[in-house]
Backbone as XML, in Angstrom:
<?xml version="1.0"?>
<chain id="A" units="angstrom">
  <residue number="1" name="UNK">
    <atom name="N" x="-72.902" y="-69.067" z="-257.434"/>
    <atom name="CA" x="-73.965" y="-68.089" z="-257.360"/>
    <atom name="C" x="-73.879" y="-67.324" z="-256.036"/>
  </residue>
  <residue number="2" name="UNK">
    <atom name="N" x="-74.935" y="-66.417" z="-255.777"/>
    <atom name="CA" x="-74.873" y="-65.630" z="-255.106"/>
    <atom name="C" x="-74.917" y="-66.640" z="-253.120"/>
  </residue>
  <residue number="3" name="UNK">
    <atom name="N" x="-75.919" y="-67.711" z="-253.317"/>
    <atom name="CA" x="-75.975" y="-68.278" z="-252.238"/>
    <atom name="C" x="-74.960" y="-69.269" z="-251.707"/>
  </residue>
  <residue number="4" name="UNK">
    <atom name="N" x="-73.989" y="-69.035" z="-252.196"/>
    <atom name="CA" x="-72.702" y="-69.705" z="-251.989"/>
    <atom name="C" x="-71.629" y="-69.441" z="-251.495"/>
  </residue>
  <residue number="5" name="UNK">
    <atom name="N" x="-72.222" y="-67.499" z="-250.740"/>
    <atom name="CA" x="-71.466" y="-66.833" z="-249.798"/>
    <atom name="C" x="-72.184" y="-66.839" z="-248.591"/>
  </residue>
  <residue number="6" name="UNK">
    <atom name="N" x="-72.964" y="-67.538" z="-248.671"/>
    <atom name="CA" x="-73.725" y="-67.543" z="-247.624"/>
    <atom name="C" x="-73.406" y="-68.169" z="-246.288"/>
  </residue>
  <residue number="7" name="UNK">
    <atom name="N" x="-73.295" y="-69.357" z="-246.883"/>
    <atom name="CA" x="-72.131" y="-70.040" z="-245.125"/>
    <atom name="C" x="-70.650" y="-69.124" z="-244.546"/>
  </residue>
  <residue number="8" name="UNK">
    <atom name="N" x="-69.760" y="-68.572" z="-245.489"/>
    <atom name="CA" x="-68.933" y="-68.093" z="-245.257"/>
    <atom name="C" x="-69.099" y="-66.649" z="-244.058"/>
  </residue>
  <residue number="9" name="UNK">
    <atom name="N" x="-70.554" y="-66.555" z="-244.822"/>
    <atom name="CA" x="-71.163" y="-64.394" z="-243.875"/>
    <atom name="C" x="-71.356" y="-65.547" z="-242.288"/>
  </residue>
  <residue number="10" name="UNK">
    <atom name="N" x="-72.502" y="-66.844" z="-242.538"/>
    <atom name="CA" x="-72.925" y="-67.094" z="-241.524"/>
    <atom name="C" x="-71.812" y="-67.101" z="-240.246"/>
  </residue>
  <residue number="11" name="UNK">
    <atom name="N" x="-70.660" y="-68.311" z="-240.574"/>
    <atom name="CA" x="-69.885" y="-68.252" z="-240.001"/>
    <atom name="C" x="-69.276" y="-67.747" z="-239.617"/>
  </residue>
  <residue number="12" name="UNK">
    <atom name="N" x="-69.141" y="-66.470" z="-240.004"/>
    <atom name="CA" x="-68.379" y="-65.087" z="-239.570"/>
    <atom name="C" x="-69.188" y="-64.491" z="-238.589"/>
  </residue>
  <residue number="13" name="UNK">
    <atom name="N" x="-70.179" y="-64.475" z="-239.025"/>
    <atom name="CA" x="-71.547" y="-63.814" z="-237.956"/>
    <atom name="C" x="-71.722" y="-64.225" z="-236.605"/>
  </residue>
  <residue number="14" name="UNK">
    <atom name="N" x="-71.236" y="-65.801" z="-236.908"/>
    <atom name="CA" x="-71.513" y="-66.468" z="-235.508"/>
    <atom name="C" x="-70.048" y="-65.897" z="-234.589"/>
  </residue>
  <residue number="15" name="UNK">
    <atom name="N" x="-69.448" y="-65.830" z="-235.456"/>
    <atom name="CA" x="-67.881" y="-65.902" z="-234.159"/>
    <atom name="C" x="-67.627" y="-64.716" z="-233.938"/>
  </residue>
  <residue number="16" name="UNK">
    <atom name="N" x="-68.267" y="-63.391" z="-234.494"/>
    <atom name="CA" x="-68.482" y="-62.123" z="-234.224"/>
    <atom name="C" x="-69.122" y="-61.980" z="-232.844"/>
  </residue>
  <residue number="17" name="UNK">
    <atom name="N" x="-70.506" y="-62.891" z="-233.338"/>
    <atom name="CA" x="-71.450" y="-62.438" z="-232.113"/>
    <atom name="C" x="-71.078" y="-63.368" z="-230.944"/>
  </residue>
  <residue number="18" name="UNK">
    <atom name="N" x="-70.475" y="-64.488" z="-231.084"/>
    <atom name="CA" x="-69.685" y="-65.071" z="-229.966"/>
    <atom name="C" x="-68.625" y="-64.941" z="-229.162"/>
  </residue>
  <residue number="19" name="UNK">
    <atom name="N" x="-67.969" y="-64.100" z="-229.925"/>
    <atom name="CA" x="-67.002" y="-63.116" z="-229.049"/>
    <atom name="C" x="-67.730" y="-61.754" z="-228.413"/>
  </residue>
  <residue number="20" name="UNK">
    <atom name="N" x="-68.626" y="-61.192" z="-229.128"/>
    <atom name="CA" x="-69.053" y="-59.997" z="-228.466"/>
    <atom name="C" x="-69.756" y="-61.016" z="-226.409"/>
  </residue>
  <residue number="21" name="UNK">
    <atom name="N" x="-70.363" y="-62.368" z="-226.762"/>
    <atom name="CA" x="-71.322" y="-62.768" z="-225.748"/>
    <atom name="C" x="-70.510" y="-63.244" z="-224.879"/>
  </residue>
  <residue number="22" name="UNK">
    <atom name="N" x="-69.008" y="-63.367" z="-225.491"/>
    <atom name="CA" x="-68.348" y="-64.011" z="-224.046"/>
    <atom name="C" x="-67.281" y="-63.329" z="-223.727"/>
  </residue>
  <residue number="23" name="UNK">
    <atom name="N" x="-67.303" y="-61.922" z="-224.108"/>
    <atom name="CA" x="-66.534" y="-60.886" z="-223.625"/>
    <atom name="C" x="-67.464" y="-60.349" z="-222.288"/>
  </residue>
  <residue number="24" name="UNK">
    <atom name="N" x="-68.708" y="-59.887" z="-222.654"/>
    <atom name="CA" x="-69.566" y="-59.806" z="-221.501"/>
    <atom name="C" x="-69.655" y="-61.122" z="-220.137"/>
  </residue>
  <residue number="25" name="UNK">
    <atom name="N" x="-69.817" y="-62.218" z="-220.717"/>
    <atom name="CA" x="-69.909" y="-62.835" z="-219.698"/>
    <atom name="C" x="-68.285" y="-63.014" z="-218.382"/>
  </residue>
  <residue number="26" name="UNK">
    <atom name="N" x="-67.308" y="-62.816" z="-219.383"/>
    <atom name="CA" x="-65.756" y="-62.945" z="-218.944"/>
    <atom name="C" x="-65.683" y="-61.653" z="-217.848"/>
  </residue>
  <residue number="27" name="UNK">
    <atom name="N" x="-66.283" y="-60.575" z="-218.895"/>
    <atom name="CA" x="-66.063" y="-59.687" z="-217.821"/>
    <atom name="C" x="-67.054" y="-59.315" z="-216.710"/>
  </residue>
  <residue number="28" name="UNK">
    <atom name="N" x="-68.257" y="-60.019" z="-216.723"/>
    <atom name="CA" x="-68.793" y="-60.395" z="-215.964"/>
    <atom name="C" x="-68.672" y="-60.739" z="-214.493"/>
  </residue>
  <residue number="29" name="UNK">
    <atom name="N" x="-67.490" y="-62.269" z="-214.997"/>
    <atom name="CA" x="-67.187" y="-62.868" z="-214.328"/>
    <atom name="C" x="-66.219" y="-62.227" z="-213.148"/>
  </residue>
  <residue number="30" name="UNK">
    <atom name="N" x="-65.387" y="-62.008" z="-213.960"/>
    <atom name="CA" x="-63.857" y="-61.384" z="-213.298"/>
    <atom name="C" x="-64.340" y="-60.145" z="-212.477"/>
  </residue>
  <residue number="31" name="UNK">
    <atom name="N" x="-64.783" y="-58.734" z="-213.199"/>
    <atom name="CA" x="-65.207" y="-57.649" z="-212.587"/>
    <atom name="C" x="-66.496" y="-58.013" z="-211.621"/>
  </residue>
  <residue number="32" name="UNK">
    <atom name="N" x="-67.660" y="-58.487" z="-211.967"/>
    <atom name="CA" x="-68.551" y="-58.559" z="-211.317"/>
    <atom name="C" x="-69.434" y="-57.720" z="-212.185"/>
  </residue>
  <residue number="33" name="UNK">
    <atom name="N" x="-69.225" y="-56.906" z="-213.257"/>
    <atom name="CA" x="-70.119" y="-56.201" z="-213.964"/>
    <atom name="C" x="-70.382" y="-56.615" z="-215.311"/>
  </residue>
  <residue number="34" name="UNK">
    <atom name="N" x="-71.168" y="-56.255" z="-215.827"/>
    <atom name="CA" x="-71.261" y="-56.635" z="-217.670"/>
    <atom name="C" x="-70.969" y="-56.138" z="-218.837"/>
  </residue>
  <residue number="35" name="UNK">
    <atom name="N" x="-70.264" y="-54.909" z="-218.139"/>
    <atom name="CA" x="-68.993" y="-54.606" z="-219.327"/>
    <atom name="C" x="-67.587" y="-53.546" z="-218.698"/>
  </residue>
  <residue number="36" name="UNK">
    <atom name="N" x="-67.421" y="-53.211" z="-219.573"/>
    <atom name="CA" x="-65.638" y="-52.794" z="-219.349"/>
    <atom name="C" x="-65.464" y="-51.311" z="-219.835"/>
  </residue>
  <residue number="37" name="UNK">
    <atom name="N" x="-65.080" y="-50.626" z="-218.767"/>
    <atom name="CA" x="-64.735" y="-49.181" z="-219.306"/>
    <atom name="C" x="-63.222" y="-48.712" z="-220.000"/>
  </residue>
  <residue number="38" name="UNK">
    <atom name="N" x="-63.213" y="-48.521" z="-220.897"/>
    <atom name="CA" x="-62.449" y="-47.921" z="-222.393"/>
    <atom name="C" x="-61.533" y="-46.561" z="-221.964"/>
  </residue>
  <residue number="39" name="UNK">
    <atom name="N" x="-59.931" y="-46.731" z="-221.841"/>
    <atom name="CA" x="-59.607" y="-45.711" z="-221.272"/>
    <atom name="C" x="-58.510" y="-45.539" z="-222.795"/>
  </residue>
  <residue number="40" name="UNK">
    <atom name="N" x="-59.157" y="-45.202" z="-223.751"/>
    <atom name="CA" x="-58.050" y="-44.989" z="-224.745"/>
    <atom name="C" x="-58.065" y="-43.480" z="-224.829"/>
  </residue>
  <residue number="41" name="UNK">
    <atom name="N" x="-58.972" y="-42.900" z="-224.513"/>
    <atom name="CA" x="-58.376" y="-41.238" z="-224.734"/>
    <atom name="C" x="-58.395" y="-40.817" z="-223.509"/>
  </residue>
  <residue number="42" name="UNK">
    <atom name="N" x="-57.495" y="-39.426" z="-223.354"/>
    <atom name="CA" x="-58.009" y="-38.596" z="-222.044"/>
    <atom name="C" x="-58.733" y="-38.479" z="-221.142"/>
  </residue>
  <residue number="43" name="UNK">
    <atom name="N" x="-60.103" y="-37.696" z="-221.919"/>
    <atom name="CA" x="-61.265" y="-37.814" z="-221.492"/>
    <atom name="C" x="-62.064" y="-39.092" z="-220.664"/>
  </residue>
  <residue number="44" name="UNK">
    <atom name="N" x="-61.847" y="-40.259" z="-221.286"/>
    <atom name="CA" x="-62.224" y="-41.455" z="-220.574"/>
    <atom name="C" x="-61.426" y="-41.898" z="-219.460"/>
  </residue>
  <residue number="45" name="UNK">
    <atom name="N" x="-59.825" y="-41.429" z="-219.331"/>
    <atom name="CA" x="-58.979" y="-42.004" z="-218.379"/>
    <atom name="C" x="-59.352" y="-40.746" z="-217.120"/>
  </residue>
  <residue number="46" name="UNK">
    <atom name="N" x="-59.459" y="-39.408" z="-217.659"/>
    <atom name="CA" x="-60.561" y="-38.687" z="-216.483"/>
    <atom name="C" x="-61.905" y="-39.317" z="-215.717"/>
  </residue>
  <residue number="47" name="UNK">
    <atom name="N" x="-62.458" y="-39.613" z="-216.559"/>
    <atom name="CA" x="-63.785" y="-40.468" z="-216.187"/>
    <atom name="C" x="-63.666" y="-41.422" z="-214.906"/>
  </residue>
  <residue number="48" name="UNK">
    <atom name="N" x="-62.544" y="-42.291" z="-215.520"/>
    <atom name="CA" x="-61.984" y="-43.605" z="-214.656"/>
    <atom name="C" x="-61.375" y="-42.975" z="-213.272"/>
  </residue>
  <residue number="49" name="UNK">
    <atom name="N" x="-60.211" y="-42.029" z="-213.280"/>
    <atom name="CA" x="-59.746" y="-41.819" z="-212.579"/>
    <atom name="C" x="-60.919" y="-40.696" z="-211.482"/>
  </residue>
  <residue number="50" name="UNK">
    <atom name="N" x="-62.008" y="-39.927" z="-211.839"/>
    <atom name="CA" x="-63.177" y="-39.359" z="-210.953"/>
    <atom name="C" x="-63.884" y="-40.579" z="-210.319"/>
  </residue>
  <residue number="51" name="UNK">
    <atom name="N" x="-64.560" y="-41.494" z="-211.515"/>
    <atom name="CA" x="-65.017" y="-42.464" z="-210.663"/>
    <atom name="C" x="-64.308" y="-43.523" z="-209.575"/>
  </residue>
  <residue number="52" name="UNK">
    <atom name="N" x="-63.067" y="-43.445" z="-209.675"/>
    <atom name="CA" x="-62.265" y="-44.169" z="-208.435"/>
    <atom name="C" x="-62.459" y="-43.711" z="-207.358"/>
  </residue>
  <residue number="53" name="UNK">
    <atom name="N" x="-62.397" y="-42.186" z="-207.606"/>
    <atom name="CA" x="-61.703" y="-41.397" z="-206.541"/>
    <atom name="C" x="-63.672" y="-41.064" z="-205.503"/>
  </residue>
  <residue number="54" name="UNK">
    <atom name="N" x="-64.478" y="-40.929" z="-206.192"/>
    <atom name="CA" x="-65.976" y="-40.791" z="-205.656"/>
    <atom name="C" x="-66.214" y="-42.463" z="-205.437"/>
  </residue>
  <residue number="55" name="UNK">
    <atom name="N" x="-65.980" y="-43.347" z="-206.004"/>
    <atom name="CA" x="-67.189" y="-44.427" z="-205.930"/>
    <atom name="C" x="-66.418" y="-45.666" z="-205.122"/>
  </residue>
  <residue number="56" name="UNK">
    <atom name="N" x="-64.448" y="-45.838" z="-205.475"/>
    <atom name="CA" x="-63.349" y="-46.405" z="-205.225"/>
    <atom name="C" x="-63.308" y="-47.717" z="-206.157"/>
  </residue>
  <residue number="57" name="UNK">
    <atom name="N" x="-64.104" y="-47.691" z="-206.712"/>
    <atom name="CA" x="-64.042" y="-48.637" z="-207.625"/>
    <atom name="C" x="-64.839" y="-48.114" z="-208.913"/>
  </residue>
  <residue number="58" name="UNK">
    <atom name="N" x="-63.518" y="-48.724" z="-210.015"/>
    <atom name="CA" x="-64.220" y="-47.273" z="-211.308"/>
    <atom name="C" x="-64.511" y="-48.275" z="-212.088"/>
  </residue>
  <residue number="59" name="UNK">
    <atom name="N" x="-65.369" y="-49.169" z="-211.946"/>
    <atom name="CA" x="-66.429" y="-50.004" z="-213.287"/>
    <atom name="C" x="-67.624" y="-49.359" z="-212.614"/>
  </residue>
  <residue number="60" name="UNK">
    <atom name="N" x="-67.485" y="-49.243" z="-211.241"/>
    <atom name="CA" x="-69.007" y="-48.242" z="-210.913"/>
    <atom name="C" x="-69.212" y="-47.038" z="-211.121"/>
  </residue>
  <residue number="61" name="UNK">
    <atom name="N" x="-70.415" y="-46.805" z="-211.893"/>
    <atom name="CA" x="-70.389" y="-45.354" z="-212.669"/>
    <atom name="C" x="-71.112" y="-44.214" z="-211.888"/>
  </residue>
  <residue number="62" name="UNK">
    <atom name="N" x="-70.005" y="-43.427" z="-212.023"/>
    <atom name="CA" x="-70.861" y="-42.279" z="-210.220"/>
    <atom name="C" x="-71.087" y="-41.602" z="-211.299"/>
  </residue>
  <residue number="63" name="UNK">
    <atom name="N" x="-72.237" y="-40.948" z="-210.687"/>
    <atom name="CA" x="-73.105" y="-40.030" z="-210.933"/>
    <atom name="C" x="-73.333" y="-38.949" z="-210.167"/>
  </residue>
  <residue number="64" name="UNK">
    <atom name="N" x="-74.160" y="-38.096" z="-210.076"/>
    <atom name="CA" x="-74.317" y="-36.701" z="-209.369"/>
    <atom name="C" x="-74.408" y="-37.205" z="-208.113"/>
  </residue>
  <residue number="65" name="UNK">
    <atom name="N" x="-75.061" y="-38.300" z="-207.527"/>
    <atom name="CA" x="-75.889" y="-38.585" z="-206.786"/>
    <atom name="C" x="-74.843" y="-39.091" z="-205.767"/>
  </residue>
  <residue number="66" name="UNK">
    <atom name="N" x="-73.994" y="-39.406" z="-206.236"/>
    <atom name="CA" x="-72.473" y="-39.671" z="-205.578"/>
    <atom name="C" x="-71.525" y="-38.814" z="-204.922"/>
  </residue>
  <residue number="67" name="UNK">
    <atom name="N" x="-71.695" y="-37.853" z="-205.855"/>
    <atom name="CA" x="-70.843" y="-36.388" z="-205.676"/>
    <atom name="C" x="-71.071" y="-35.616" z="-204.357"/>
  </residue>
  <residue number="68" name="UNK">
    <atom name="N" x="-70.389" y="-35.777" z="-203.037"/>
    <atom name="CA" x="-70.941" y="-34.801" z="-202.289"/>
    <atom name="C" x="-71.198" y="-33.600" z="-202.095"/>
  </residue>
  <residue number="69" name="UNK">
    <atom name="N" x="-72.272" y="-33.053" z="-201.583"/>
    <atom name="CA" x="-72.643" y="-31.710" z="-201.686"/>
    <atom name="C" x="-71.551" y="-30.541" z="-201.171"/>
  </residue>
  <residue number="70" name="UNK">
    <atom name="N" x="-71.196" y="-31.329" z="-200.024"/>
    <atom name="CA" x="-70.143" y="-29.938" z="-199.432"/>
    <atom name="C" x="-68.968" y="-30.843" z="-198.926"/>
  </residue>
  <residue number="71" name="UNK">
    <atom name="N" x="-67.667" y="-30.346" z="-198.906"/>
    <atom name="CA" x="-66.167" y="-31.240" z="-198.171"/>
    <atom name="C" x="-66.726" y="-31.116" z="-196.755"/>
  </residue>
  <residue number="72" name="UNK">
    <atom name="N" x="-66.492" y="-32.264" z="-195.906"/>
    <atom name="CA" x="-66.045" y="-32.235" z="-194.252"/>
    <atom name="C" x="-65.594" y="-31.457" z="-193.514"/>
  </residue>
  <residue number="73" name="UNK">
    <atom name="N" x="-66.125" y="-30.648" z="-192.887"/>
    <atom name="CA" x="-65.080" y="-29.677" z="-191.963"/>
    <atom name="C" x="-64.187" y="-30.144" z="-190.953"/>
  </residue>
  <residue number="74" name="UNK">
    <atom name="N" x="-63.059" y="-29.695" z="-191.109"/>
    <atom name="CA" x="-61.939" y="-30.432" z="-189.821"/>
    <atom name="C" x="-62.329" y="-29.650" z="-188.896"/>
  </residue>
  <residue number="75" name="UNK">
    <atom name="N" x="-62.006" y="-30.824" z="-187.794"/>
    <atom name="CA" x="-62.203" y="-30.521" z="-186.692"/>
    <atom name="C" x="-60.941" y="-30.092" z="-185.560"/>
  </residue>
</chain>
């Protein structure tokens, strides 16, 4: 019957959501943050490579507030 797929979903459910909880905690661990930035297209490997270059470390997500207003004048 129908309730006889039921352990099969459960068990799937659990090791779904147990990998999603100890991907966070892993990367947690290692980075220091609670998740992981995704450089599979362009656009995101831009992202990564701005936030290095403003913040020096690109799991930290710069924002405007980061961005300086004007370059340094040499002296």
């Amino acid at each position: 019957m129908w309730y006889e797929t039921l352990p099969p979903l459960l068990i799937i459910g659990v090791l779904m959501t147990t990998y999603q909880v100890n991907s966070v905690l892993v990367t947690k661990l290692l980075m220091g943050v609670p998740y992981r930035r995704e450089i599979d297209d362009v656009f995101q490997r831009v992202m990564w490579t701005r936030d290095t270059r403003i913040s020096g470390v690109p799991w930290r997500l710069a924002g405007l507030e980061n961005i300086p207003d004007e370059t340094p004048k040499k002296q």
